[in-house]
ROGU-187155 format. One record per residue (C-alpha): residue number from 1; x, z, y. Coordinates in pm, 1 decimal. Layout:
BEGIN
   vexro         xx         zz         yy
     NUM          X          Z          Y
...
END
This chain:
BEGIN
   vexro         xx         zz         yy
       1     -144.0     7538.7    -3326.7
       2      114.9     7793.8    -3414.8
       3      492.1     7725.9    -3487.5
       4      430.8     7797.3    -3862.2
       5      156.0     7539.3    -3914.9
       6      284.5     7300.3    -3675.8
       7      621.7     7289.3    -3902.1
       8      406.4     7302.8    -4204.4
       9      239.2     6978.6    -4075.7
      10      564.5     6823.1    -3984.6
      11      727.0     6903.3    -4338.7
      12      481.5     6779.3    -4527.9
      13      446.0     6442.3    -4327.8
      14      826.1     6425.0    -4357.5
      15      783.8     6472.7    -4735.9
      16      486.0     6230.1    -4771.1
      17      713.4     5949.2    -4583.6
      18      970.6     5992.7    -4790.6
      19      704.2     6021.7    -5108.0
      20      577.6     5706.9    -5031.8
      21      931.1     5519.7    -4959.9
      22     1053.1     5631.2    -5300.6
      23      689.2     5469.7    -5435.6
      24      694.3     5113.7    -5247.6
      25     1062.2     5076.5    -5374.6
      26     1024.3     5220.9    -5710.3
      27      778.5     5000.1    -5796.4
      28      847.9     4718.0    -5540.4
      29      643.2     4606.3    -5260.8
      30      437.0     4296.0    -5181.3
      31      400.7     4153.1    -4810.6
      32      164.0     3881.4    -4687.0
      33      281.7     3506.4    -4627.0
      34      105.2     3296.2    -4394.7
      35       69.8     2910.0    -4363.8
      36      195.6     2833.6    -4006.2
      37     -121.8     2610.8    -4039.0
      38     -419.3     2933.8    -4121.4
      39     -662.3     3008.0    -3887.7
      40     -450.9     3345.1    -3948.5
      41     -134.7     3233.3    -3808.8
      42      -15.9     3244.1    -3428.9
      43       61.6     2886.8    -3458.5
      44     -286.9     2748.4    -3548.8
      45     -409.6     2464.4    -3349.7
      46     -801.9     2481.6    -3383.4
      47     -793.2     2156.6    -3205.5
      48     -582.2     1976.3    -3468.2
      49     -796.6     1841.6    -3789.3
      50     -607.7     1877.0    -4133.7
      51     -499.7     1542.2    -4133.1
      52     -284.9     1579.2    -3766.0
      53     -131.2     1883.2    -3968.9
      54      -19.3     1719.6    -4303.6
      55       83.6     1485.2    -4038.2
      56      322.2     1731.2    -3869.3
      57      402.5     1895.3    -4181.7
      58      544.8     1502.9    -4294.8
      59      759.4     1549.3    -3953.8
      60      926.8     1858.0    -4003.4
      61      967.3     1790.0    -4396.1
      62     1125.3     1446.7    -4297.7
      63     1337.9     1612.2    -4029.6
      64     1429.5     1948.4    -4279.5
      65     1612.2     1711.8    -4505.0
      66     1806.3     1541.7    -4272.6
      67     1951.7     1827.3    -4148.0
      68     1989.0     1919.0    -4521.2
      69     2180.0     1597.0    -4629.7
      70     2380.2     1618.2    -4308.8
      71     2493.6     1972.9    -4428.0
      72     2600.2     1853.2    -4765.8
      73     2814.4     1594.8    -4661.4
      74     3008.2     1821.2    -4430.4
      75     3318.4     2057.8    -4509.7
      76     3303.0     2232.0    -4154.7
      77     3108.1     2523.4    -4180.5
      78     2799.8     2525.6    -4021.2
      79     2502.4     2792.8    -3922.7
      80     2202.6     2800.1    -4150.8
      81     1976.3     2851.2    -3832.5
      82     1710.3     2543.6    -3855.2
      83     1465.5     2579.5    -3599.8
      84     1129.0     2456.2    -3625.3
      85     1138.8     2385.0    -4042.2
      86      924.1     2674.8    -4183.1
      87      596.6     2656.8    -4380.4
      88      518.8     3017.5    -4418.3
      89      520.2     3324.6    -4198.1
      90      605.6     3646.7    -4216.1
      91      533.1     3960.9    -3976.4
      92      816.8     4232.8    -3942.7
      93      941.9     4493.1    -3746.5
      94     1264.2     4555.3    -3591.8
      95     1447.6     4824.7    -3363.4
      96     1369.2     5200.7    -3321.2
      97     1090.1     5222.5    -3211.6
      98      938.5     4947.2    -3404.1
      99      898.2     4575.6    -3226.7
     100      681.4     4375.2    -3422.9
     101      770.6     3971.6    -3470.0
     102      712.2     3658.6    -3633.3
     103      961.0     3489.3    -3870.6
     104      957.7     3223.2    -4127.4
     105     1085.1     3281.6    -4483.6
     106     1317.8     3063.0    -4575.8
     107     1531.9     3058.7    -4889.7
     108     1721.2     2757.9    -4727.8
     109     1836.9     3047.3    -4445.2
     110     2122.3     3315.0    -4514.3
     111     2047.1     3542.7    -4183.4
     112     1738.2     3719.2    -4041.3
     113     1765.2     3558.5    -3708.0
     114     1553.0     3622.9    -3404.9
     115     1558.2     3571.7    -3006.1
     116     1651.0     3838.3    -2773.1
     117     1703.7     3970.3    -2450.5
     118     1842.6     3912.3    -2255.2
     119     1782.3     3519.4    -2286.2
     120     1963.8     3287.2    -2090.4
     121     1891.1     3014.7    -2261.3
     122     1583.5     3007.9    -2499.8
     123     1309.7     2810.5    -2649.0
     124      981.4     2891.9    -2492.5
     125      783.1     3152.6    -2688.1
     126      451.1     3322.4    -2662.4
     127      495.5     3645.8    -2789.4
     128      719.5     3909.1    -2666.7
     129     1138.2     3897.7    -2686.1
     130     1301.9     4200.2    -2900.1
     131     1490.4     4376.3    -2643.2
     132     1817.6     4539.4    -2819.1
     133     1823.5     4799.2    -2500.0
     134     1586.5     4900.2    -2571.6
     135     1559.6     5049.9    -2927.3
     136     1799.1     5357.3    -3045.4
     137     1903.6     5169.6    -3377.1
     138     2056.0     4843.9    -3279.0
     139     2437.7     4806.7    -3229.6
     140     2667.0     4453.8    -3215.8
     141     2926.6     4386.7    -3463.6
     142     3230.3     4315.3    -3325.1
     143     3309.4     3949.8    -3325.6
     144     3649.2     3975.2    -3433.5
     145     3543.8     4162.0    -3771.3
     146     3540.9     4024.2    -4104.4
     147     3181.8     4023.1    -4153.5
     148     3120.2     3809.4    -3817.3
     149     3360.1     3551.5    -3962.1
     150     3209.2     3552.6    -4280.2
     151     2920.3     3374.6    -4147.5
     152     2907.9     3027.2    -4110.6
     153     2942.4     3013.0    -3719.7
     154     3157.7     3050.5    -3460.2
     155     2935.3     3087.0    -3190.4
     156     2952.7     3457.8    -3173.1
     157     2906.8     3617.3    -2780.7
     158     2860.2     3240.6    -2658.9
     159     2470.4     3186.0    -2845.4
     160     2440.6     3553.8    -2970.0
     161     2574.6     3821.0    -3200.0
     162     2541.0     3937.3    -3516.3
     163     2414.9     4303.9    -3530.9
     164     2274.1     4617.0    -3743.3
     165     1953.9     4715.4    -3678.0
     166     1660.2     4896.3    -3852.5
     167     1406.5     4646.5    -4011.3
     168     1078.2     4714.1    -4122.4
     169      806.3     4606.1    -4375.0
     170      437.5     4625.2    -4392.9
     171      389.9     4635.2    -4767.4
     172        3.0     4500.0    -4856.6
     173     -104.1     4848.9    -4992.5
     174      -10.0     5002.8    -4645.4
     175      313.3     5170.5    -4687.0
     176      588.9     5068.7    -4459.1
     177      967.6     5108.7    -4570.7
     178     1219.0     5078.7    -4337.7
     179     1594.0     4956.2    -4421.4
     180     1881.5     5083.4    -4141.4
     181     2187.8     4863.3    -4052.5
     182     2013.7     4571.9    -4186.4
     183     2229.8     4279.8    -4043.4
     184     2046.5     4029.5    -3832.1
     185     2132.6     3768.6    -3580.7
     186     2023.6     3772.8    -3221.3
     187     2031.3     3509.4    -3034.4
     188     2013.8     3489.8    -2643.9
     189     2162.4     3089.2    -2565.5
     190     1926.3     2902.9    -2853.5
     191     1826.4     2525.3    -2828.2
     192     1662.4     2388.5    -3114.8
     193     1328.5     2258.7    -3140.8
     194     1111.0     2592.2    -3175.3
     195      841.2     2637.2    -2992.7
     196      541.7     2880.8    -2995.8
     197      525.3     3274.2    -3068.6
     198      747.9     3241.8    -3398.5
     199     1057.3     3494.0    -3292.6
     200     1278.8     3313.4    -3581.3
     201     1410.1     3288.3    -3925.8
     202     1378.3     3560.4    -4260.9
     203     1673.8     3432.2    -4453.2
     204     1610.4     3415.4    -4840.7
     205     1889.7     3193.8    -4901.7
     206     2147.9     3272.1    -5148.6
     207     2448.7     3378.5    -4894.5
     208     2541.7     3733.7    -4809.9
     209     2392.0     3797.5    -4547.2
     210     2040.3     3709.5    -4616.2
     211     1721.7     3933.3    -4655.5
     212     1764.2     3958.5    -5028.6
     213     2140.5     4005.1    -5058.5
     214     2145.9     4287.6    -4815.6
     215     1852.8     4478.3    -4976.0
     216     2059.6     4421.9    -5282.9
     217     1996.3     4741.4    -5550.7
     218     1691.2     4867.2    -5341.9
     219     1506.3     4566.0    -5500.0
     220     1716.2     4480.9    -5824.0
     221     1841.0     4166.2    -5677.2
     222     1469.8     4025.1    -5720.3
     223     1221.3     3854.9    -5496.0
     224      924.0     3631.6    -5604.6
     225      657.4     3443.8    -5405.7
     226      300.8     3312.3    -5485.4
     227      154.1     3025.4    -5258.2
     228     -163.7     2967.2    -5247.7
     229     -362.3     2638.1    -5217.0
     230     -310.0     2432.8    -4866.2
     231     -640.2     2579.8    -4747.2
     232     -763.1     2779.8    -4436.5
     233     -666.4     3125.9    -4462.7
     234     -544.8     3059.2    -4832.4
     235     -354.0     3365.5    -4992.9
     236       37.3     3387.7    -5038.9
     237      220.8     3677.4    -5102.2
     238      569.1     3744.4    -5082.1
     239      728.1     3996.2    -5336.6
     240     1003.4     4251.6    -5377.6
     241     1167.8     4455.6    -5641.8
     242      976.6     4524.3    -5941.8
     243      683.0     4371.7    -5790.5
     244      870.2     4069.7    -5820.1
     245      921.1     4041.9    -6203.9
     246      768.6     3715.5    -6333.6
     247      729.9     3778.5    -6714.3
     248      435.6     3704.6    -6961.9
     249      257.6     3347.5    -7129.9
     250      403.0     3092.4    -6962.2
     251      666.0     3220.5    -6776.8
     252     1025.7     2973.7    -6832.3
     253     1279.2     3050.3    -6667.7
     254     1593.4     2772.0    -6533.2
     255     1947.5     2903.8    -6392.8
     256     2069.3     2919.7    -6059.8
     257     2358.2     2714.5    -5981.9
     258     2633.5     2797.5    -5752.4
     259     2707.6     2596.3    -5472.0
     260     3016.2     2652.9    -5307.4
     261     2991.0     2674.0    -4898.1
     262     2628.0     2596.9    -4947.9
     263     2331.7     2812.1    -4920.4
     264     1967.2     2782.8    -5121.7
     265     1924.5     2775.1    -5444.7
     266     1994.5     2431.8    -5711.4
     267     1846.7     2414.2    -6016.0
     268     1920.5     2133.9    -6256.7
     269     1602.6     1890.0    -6324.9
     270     1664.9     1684.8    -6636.0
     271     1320.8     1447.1    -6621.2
     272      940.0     1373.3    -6475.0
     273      702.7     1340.3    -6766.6
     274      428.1     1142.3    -6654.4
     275      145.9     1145.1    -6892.0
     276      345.6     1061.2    -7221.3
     277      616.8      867.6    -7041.3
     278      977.5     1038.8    -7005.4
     279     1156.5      942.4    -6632.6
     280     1500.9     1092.1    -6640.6
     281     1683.7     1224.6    -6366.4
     282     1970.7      986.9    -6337.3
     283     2292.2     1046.5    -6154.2
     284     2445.3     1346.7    -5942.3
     285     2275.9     1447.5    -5614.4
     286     2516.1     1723.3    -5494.4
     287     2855.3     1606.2    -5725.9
     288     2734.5     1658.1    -6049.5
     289     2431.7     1658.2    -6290.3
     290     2406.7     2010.7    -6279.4
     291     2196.2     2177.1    -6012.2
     292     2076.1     1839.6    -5841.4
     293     1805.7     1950.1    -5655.2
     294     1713.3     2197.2    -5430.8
     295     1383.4     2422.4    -5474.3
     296     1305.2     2518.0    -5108.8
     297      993.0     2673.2    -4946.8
     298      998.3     2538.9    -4601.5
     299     1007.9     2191.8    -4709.4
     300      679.4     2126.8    -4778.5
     301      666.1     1771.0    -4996.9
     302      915.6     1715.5    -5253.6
     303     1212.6     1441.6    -5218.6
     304     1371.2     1280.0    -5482.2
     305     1676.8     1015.6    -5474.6
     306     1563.0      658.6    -5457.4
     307     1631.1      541.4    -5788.6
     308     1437.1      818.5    -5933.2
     309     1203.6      828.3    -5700.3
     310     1066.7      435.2    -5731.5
     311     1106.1      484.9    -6188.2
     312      890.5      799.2    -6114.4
     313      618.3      604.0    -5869.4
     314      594.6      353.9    -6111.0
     315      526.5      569.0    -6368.9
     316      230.6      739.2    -6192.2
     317       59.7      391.0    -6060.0
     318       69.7      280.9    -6399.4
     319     -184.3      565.6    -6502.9
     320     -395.1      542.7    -6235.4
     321     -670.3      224.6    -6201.6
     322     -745.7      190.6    -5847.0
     323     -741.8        2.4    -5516.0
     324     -389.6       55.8    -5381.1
     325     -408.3      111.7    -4960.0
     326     -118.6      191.7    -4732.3
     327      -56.4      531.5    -4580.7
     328     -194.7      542.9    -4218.4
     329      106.0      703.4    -4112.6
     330      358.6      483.7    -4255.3
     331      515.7      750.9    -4493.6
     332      405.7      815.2    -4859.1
     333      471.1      494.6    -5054.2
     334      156.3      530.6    -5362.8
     335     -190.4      581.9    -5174.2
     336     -540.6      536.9    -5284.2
     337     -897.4      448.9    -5238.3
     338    -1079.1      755.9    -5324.1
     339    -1344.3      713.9    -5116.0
     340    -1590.4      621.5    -5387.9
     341    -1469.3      663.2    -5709.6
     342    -1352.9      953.8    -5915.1
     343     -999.8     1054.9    -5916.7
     344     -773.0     1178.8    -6220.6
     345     -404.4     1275.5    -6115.8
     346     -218.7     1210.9    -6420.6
     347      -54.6     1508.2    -6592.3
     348      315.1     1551.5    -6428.1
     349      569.4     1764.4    -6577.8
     350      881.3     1846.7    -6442.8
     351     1123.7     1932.6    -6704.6
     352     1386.2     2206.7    -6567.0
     353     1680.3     2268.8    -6730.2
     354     1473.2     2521.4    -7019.9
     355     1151.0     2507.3    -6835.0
     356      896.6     2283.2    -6848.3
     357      626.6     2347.7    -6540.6
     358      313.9     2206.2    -6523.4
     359      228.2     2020.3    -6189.3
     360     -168.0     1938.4    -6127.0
     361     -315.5     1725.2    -5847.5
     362     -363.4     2016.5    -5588.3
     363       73.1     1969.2    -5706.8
     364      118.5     1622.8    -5696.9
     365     -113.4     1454.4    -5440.3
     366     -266.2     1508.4    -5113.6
     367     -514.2     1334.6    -4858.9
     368     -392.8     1182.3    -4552.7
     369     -713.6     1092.0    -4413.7
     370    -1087.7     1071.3    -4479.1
     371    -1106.7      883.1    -4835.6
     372     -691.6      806.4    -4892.5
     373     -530.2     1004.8    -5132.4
     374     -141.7      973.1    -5151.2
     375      136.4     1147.7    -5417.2
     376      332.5     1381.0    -5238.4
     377      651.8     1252.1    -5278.3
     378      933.8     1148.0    -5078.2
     379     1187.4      860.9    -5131.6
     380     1505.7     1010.6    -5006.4
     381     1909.6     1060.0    -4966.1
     382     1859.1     1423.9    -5141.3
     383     1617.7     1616.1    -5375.1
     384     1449.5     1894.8    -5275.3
     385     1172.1     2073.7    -5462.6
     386      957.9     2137.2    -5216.1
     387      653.2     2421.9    -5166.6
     388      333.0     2167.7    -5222.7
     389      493.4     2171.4    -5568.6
     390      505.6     2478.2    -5572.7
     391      120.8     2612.1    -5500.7
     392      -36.4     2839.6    -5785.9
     393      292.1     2917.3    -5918.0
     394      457.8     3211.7    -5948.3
     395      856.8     3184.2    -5843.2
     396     1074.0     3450.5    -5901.9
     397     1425.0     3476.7    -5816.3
     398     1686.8     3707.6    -5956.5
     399     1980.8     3719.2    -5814.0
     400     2177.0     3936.7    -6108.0
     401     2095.2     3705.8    -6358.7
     402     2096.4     3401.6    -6157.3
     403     1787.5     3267.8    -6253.3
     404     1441.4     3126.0    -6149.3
     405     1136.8     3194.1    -6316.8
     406      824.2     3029.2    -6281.8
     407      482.6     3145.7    -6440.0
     408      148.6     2949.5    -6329.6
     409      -84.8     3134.9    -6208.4
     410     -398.3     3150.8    -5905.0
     411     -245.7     3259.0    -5637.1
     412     -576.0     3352.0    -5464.7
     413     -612.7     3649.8    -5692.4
     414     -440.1     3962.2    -5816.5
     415     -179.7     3846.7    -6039.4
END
């Protein structure tokens, strides 16, 4: 090849990159989610039946909101790293040239957080360790700078540091678009409880530092997800920019409210209908009636205070005519014989503050075992909205305006 053509070639692949950068974030740009519990995902168990996994998932739901309420009730700040308590996977790059990982989105995390090398003290996992040394684009941030204590740690240089680094993203129609100096955290002393080839946490949280925040104008300040049905290899998709407006019949959308020193994102619920009946949502949750729960997507059952809770239980068990039976597993509180009769769910809407959303029974209830149907709640300390809720809508977040917008739709298809 001569010089000409060969800098012919290399302009116009230079041009086409940039081309198709200016496309995906022009128009936004739509990744892949998957279930930790798909035949797709690195953590799938073939040896586990559904049942042992809704089991699990009750475990790390259970253990999610304890570290939650602990949080709350705390004035020291605290990092947002919570190993072990995703749903829903993501696959990334990071470093020059790119190292491909594993992380769970999490919009209860405010940092892109991963292992690294060299680890002295880490949790086992499978795949490989991103090895800063080894890519061109990473450098540390100083720990005395302002940005390192803006974050709420202060285990900088003792567990890790907090870095820039080039991070990358394998839209769904094949272009990848690469953001420099994203800030992430990498961590080389971790304890925890994760295990397996998960590499850490994408932070969708509300804070600063996360994903969201620090692609800021790129994407508009918007970011949207679609979850699929609790099925193997169901579809979710994870969405950025303009891909990420949630508009049309049936969208309603709720505001955001602020939290101080807290991360996530609390929207105010004002009542369950169940059927015709009206169960309000009585009393604070996080000091005050406004934003008193929590919508979350790696909790996967939703949590509501006691009092509501047992008005809201009763409420349900009073549409339904069948043979009550306990959990096997000791931990949802309405469960029934399904075995051999038909099963209607009643209709249960939960009335945000200016949205009222639908929730069905792939919403409301799920099977614990062969013939035992249970609703998918949670008496608890805290409310959290959590992603079960959540399947075959459309969530959108925009951080501008402050606002959540939900829009039911199948998440399975093109949307």
């Amino acid at each position: 090849m001569s010089a000409h053509s060969f800098l012919t070639l290399l302009f116009f692949t230079i041009f086409c990159f940039i081309i198709s950068l200016s496309h995906a974030l022009n128009n936004g740009f739509t990744l892949e989610l998957i279930h930790r519990d798909s035949s797709k995902s690195p953590f799938y168990q073939p040896t586990q039946n559904k049942y042992e996994r809704i089991a699990n998932a009750v475990r790390r739901s259970i253990n999610r909101v304890n570290h939650f309420y602990k949080y709350s009730l705390t004035s020291t700040p605290q990092s947002t790293v919570n190993s072990d308590k995703g749903e829903y996977l993501m696959s990334y790059s990071i470093g020059t040239p790119p190292f491909k990982v594993f992380g769970f989105v999490d919009t209860g995390s405010d940092l892109v957080w991963l292992q690294c090398e060299p680890c002295k003290q880490c949790y086992p996992q499978i795949t490989p360790i991103f090895d800063p040394s080894l890519s061109s684009s990473y450098q540390n941030i100083p720990c005395l700078s302002d940005t390192c204590h803006s974050m709420r740690t202060t285990s900088c240089d003792v567990r890790g540091y907090l870095s820039v680094e080039t991070l990358t993203l394998d839209s769904t129609t094949g272009y990848s678009v690469s953001f420099p100096k994203t800030m992430i955290g990498c961590g080389y002393r971790n304890t925890g409880t994760f295990h397996g080839p998960s590499s850490g946490i994408v932070g969708l949280g509300s804070g600063p530092m996360s994903l969201p925040s620090q692609l800021g104008t790129s994407i508009g300040g918007k970011f949207s997800y679609c979850l699929g049905p609790w099925l193997p290899n169901s579809t979710s998709k994870l969405n950025f920019g303009d891909a990420a407006i949630v508009y049309g019949d049936g969208a309603m959308t709720t505001p955001i409210v602020k939290k101080d020193a807290q991360s996530g994102y609390y929207l105010t619920l004002e009542a369950f209908s169940v059927g015709n009946k009206l169960i309000e949502f009585g009393g604070p949750t996080y000091g005050g009636n406004e934003g008193n729960i929590l919508i979350d997507s790696g909790t996967t059952f939703t949590f509501l205070p006691y009092d509501v809770y047992y008005r809201f239980e009763s409420a349900v068990a009073e549409y339904i005519n069948l043979e009550h039976v306990e959990d096997p597993n000791g931990t949802f509180k309405l469960c029934y014989n399904v075995a051999y009769h038909g099963f209607e769910a009643p209709l249960i809407t939960a009335h945000f503050k200016g949205a009222d959303i639908k929730l069905y029974y792939i919403s409301t209830f799920i099977k614990v075992s062969d013939g035992i149907a249970c609703l998918a709640f949670i008496p608890s300390q805290t409310a959290i909205f959590g992603n079960v809720a959540q399947q075959n809508l459309l969530v959108g977040y925009n951080l501008v305006q402050n606002t959540v917008t939900f829009k039911p739709v199948d998440c399975t298809k093109p949307y």
